[in-house]
NUFIKOL-579691 format. One record per residue (C-alpha): residue number from 1; x, y, z. Coordinates in Angstrom, 1 decimal. Each point is the difference from the previous one (the first is absolute). Example, Ala and Ser with C-alpha at 12.3 -4.5 7.8 and 13.67 -1.06 7.14 Angstrom:
# NUFIKOL-579691
num/east/north/up
1/12.3/-4.5/7.8
2/1.4/3.4/-0.7
This chain:
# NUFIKOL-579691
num/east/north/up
1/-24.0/-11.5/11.5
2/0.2/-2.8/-2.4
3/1.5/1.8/-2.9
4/2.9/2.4/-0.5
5/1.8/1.5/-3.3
6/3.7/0.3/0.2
7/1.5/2.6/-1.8
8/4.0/1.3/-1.2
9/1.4/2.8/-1.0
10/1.7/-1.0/-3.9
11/0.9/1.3/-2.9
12/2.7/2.2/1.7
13/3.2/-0.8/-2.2
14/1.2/2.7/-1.8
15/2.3/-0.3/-3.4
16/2.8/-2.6/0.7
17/-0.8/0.4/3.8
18/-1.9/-3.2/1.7
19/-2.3/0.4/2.9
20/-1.4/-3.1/1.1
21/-1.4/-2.9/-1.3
22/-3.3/0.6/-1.8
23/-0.5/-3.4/-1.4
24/0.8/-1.4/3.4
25/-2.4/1.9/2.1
26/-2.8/-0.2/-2.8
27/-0.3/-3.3/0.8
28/-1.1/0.6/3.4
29/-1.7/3.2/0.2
30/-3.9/0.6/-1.1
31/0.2/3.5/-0.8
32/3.3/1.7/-1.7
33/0.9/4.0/0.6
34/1.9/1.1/-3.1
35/2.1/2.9/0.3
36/-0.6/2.6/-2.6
37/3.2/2.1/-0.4
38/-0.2/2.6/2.5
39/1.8/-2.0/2.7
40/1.4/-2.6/-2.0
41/-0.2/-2.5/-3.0
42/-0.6/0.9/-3.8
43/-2.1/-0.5/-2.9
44/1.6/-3.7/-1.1
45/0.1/-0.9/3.6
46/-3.5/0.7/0.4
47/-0.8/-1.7/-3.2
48/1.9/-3.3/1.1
49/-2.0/0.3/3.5
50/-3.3/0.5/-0.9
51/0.7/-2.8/-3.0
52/0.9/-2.6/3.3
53/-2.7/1.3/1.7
54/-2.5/-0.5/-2.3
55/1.3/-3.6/-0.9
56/-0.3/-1.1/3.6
57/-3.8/1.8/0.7
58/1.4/2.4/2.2
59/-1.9/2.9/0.7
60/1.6/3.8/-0.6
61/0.4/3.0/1.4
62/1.8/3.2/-0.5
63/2.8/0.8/2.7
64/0.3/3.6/-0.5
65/2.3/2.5/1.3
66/1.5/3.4/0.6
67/2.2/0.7/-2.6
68/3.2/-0.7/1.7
69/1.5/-3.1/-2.0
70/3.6/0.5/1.7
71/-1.9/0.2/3.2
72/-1.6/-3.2/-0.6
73/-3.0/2.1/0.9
74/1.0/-0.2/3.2
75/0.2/3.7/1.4
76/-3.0/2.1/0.7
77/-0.9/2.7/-2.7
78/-2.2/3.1/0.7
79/-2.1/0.2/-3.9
80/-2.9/2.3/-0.9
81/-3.1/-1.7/-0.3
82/-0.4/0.1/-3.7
83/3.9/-1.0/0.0
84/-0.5/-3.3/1.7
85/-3.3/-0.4/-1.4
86/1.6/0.3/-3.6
87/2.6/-2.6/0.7
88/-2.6/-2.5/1.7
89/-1.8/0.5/-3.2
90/3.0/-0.3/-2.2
91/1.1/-3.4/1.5
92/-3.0/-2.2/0.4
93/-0.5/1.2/-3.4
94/3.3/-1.3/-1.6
95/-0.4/-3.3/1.8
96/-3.9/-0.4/-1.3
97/1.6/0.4/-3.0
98/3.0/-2.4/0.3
99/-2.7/-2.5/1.7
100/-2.2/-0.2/-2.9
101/3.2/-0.6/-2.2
102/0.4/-3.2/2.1
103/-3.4/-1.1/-0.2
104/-0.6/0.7/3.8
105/-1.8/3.3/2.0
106/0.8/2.0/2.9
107/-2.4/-0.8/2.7
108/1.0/2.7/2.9
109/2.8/2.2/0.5
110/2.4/-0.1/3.0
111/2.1/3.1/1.2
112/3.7/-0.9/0.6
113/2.5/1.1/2.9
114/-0.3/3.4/0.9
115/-3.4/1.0/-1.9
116/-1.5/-3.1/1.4
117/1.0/0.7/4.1
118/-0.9/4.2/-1.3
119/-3.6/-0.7/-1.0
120/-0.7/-2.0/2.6
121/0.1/2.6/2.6
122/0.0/3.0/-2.2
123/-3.2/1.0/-1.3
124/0.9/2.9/-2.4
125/2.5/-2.6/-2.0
126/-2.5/-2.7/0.4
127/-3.0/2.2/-1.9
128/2.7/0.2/-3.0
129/0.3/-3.8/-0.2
130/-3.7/-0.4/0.5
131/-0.8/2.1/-2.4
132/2.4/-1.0/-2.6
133/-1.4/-3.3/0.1
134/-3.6/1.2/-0.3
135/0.9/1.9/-2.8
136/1.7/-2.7/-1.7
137/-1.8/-3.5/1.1
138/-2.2/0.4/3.1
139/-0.7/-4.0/-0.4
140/3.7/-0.3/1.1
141/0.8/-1.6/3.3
142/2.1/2.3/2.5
143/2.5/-2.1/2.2
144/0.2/1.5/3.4
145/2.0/0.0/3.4
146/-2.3/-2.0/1.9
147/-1.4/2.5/3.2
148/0.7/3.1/-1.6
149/-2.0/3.0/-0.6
150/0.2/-0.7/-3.7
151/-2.5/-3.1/0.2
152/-2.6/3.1/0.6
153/0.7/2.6/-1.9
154/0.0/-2.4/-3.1
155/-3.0/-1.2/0.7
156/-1.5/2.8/0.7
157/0.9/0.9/-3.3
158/-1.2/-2.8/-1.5
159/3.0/-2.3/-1.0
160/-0.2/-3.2/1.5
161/3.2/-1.2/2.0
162/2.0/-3.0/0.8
163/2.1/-0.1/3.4
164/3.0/-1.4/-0.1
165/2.7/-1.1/2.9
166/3.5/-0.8/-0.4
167/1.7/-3.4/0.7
168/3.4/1.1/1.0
169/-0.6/3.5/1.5
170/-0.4/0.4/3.4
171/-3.1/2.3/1.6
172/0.2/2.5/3.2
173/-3.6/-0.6/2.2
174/-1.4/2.8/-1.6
175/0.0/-1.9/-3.5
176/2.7/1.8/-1.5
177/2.9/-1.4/-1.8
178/3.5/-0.3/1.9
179/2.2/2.3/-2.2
180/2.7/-1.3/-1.7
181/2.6/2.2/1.1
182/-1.1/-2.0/3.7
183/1.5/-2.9/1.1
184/-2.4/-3.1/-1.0
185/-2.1/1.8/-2.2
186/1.2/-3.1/-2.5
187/-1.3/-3.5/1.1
188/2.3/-3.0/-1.7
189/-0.6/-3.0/1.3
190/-3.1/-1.9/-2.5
191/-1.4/-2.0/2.8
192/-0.7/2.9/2.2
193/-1.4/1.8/-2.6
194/-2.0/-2.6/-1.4
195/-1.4/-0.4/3.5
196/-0.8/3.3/0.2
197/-2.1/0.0/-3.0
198/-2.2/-3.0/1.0
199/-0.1/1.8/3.0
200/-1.3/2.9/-1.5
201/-2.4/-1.8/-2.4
202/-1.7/-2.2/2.6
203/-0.5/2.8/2.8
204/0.9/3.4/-1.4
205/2.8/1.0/2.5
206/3.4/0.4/-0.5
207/2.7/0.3/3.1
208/1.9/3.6/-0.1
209/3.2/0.7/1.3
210/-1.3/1.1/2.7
211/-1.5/-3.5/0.8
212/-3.7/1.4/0.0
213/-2.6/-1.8/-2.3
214/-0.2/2.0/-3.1
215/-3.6/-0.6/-1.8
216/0.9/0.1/-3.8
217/-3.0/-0.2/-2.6
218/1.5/-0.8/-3.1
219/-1.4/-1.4/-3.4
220/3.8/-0.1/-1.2
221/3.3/-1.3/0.9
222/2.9/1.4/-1.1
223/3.1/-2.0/-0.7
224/2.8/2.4/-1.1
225/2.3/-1.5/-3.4
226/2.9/2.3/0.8
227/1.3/-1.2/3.4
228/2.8/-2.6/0.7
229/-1.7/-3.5/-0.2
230/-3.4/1.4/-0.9
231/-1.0/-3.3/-2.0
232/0.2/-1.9/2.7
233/-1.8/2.3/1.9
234/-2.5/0.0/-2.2
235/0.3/-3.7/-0.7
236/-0.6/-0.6/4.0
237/-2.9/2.3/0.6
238/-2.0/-1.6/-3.1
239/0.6/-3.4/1.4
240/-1.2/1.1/3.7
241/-3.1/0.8/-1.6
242/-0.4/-2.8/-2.3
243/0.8/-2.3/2.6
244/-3.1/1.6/2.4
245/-2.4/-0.4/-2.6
246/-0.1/3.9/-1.3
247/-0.8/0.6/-2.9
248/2.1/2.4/-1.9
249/-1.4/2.5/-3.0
250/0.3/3.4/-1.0
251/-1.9/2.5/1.8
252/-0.9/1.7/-3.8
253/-1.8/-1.4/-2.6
254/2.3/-2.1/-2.8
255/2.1/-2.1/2.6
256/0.8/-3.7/0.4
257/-2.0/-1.9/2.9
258/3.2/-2.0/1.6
259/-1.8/-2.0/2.8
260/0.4/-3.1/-1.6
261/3.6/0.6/-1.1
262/3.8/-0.9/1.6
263/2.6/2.3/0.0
């Protein structure tokens, strides 16, 4: 592969309450996930977010969520289908609105936490999602666990996907995530990860805790914004990259082509 979009999860401050460093991370990343107050961050948040995002090119997507904001979205949640499908709706909505405002669009819409590990195995949530985003904007992108059932069942239904991995989770051999309520579920050290994700980029495969070889197709890389040290993370893995001659741009339409930049 000679290309690969990096994406974080921002916007996810809410009222006097800091997560992250937006501004930080959009300076690496290709491709931003906004929260859109169901798990996290609010309407100036957002504003200031999508405001950075647009200044730096960055391409945007909604992270959407079960409405759990003291959860963090974080804990499963059994909805109706029109339920779910309402507040799918009801969030990619506010942030098209809030993106426009800033002078930027959303480009594809990426579950968060528990919704996003749900759909990807559960088909009777996953319809809800799918639907909502035909209903709303079938041209949007949907960000998926990359090797689950979901990569199907949305394209059967005629959304295109992007697959993403994850820079500092860890995967079992069948291509699942490590939990984290498991030991190492977390990776910290950047060089490892960053090794990883060439890794991953130049042959597909990733190494599970099980020590098998894990084949990983992924259009996306996720670097998370909310973990201890996560800019440097994020700083290490884009340099890896840069350094091997991969280019890095967003995987939907509207994002910066960093191949030629530093970090």
């Amino acid at each position: 592969m000679s290309h690969i979009d990096l994406n974080s999860d921002l916007g996810e401050s809410f009222g006097q309450w800091r997560m992250g460093d937006d501004d930080a991370m959009l300076d690496l990343v290709t491709s931003a996930n906004v929260a859109c107050g169901f798990h996290a961050g609010d309407p100036a948040g957002m504003a200031r977010t999508l405001a950075a995002a647009a200044e730096r090119g960055v391409s945007v997507g909604a992270h959407v969520s079960y409405p759990d904001l003291v959860g963090f979205g974080r804990r499963h949640m059994e909805l109706a289908h029109h339920e779910l499908r309402a507040d799918v709706i009801y969030q990619i909505g506010a942030l098209q609105g809030m993106a426009g405002a800033a002078g930027t669009a959303v480009r594809y819409v990426k579950p968060h936490g528990a919704l996003y590990h749900a759909i990807a195995h559960d088909r009777r949530q996953a319809e809800a999602v799918i639907e909502a985003i035909q209903t709303l904007d079938a041209s949007l992108v949907l960000m998926t666990l990359a090797g689950s059932p979901l990569n199907d069942w949305a394209r059967e239904a005629g959304l295109a996907t992007a697959a993403e991995a994850f820079a500092d989770r860890a995967y079992h051999r069948d291509g699942r995530l490590v939990s984290r309520r498991e030991a190492g579920a977390v990776l910290h050290d950047p060089e490892q990860v960053a090794e990883r994700m060439l890794r991953l980029v130049q042959h597909g495969t990733l190494e599970s805790v099980e020590g098998d070889v894990v084949a990983v197709d992924a259009a996306s890389i996720c670097v998370h914004g909310d973990s201890p040290g996560a800019i440097a993370m994020a700083q290490a893995v884009r340099q890896r990259l840069l350094d091997a001659g991969v280019n890095l741009r967003a995987f939907a339409h509207g994002g910066p082509d960093a191949s030629q930049e530093s970090a």
